[in-house]
N, C-alpha and C positions, 0 to 999 in steps of 0.2 A: 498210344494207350499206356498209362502207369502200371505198370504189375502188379499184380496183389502182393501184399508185404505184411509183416507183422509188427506197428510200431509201437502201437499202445494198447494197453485193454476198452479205451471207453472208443477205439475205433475198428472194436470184434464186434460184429453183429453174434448174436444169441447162439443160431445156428451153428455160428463159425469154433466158437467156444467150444459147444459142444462135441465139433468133430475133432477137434483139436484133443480135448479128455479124451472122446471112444477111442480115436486111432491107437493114443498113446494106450489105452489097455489091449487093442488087438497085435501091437507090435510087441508088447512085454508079452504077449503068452507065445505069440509065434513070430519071434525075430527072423527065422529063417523065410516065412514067407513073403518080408520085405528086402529080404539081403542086396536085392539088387534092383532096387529101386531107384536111386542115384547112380548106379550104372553108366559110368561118361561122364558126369557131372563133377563141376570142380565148383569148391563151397572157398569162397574166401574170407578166412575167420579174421577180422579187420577190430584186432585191440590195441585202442591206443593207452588206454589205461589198464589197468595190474590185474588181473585175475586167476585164480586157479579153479574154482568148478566150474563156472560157467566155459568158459574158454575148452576146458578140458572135457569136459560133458558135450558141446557141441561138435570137438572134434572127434570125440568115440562116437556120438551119434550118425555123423557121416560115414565112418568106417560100418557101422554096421549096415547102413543102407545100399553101401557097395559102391560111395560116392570118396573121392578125392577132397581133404583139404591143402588150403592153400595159407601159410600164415602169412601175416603181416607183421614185422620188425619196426614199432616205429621207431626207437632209440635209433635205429639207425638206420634210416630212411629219409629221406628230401623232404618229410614236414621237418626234419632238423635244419636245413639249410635256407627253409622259409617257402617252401612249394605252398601251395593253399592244399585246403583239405578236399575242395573239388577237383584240381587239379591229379592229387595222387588215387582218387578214387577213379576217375574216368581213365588214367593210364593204368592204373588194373583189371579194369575189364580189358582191355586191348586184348589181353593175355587169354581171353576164353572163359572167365567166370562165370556162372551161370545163376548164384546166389552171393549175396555180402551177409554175415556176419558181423555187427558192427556195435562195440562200444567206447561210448567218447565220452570228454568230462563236459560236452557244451550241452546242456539240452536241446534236445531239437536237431541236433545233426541228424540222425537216424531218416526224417522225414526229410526235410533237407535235400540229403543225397537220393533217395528214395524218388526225386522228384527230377534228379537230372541222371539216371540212369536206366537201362531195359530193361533189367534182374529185378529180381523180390529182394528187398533188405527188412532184416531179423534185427530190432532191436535189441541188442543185449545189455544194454543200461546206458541211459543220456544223461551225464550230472543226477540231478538231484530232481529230474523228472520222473522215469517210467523204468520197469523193467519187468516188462509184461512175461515172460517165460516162468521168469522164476513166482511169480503169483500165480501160473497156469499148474506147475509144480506144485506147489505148494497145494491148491484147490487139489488137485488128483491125486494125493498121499491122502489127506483127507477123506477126497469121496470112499478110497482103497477099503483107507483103513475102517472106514464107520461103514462101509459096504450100502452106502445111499446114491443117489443120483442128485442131491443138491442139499444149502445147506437152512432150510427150514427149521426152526424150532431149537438152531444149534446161534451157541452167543461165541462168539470169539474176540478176547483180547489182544489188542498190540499194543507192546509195553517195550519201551527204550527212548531213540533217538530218531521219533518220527516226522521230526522238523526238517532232517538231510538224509530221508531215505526216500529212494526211487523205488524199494520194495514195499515200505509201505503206502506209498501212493499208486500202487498197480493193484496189492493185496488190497483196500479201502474197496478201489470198485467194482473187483471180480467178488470178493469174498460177498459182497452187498445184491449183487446183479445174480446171485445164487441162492439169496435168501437169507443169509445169517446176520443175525444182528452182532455189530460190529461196536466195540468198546475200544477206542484210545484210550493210552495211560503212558503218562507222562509228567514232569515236572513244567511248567507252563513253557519255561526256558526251551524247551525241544521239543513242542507242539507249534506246530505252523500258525500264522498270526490269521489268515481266513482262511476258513473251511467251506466257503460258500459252495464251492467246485467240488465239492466231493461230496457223496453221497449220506445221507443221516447218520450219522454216526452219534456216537455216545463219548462225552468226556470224562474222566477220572483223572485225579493225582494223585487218589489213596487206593495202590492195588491191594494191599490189602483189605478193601471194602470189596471187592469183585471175588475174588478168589472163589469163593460157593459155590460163582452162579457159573460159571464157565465153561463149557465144554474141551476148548483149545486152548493153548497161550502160546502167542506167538513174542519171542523178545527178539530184539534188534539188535545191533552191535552200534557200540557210540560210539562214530565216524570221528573221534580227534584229527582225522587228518583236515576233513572241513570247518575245524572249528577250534578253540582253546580252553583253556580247562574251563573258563569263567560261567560256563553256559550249566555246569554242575556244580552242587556245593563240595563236591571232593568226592573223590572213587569209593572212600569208605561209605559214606554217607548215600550214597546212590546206593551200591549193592546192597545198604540194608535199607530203603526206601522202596526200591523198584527193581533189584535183583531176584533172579530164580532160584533162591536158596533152599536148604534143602529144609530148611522151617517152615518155608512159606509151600511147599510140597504139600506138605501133612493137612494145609486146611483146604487144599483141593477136593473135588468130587474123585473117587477111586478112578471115575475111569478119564478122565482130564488128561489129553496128554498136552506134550510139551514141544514147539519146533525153534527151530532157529535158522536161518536161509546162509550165516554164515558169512566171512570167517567170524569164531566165535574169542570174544574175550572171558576167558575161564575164568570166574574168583570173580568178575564186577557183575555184568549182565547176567551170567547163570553159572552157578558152580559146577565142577566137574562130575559130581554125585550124580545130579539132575539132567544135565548131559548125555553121562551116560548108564541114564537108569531104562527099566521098563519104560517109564512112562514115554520116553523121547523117540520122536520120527525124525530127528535129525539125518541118522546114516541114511531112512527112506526116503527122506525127500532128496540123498546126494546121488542114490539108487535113480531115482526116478527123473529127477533132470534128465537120465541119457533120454528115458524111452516119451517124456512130453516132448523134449527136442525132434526128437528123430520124428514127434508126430508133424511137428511146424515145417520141420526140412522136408518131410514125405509130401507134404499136401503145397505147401507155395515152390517149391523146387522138383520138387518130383512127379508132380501132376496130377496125385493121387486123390480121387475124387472122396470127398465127403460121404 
């Protein structure tokens, strides 16, 4: 039997989602009544690629659950001398791991290994597929902060580099499967070429024409590392097209705020003002990765019942 795992959003049932949200607000109010939840438990956080909150968020999240992690060095590790990547996952477990933490530049590994191991594995980003955590995050800063249980009635934009994010194809179908009508904005160039697979959404290139009507805005960070300048007409020309400036602030609704999932490029995508103004849940959504983790680790790794 495959373990229950967490690898994408459009493979949570409803229910699952929602225990996922509640836990994570019953463990933010009382941490201590989970402390030792992972208890014996060893989490093996398996990044092959670069991160700092997520990686670092899921490993405070096991510390608070009373659970061990376990990192993985790939620089220097036997995928550098050519091991497969199944190969170094099944000799991991040997060692007693109990869940994988796993992010890779291939899409689909997450499932993949998922499928040739006993453990739950935790997507934490596949390429430029999925990264269902940080869209569960992001959803629960939200519900937090507008104090709702979904996101009916409420319009939210993603404005950036939504052709090479794995955030914004997680956020697309949880943010939708909650109720909110969902607005891309983009310059054609980093809008994905079909949208068939994702759920209604709304297109725009002038965010300027949306600004009014919004409740959230969520910006992206533009991924140059998968790409070359050529996909933008120039840094300048973007931040004043499609950046979060602090002009473009002023023709928001008062209470609009502002997210970013991060790392953030200050001056292009959103200036520093905006950042770090009132309006922004930036630091709360870096807050709240620990306690949606710690809900995903509590309930596929710790047994913690719905």
């Amino acid at each position: 039997m495959i373990p229950d795992s967490c690898l994408h959003i459009r493979g949570l049932s409803d229910d699952r989602i929602h225990s996922f949200l509640s836990l994570a607000a019953s463990i933010k109010r009382d941490p201590q009544k989970y402390s030792q939840t992972l208890k014996g438990k060893t989490v093996l956080q398996f990044f092959v690629e670069n991160s700092t909150r997520t990686r670092m968020s899921f490993e405070a999240a096991t510390r608070k659950l009373g659970g061990t992690s376990v990192a993985f060095a790939a620089a220097s590790s036997s995928l550098q001398k050519g091991e497969s990547l199944l190969d170094t996952i099944q000799t991991l477990c040997q060692y007693g791991i109990d869940g994988i933490v796993m992010r890779h530049s291939s899409g689909g590994s997450p499932e993949f290994v998922s499928q040739a191991v006993s453990v739950p594995v935790i997507n934490a980003g596949d390429g430029q597929h999925e990264h269902p955590t940080q869209a569960l995050l992001d959803a629960f800063t939200l519900l937090e902060h507008w104090k709702v249980s979904d996101f009916r009635g409420k319009t939210i934009v993603i404005v950036g580099d939504i052709l090479h994010s794995r955030v914004a194809r997680s956020n697309i179908h949880l943010l939708a499967r909650l109720g909110a009508k969902v607005i891309l904005c983009a310059p054609q160039t980093l809008l994905p070429s079909d949208l068939s697979l994702f759920p209604a959404v709304e297109i725009e290139h002038r965010l300027d024409s949306v600004l009014g009507q919004v409740d959230a805005i969520m910006a992206l960070r533009i991924q140059f590392e998968r790409q070359d300048d050529s996909l933008i007409p120039s840094k300048r020309e973007y931040r004043n097209f499609w950046g979060l400036t602090v002009e473009r602030m002023a023709a928001l609704k008062k209470d609009t705020v502002v997210l970013h999932p991060g790392p953030m490029n200050r001056g292009l995508e959103i200036d520093p003002e905006v950042a770090d103004s009132a309006r922004s849940l930036i630091l709360k959504q870096v807050e709240n990765g620990v306690w949606l983790r710690a809900s995903v680790l509590a309930q596929l790794i710790g047994g913690v019942k719905p």
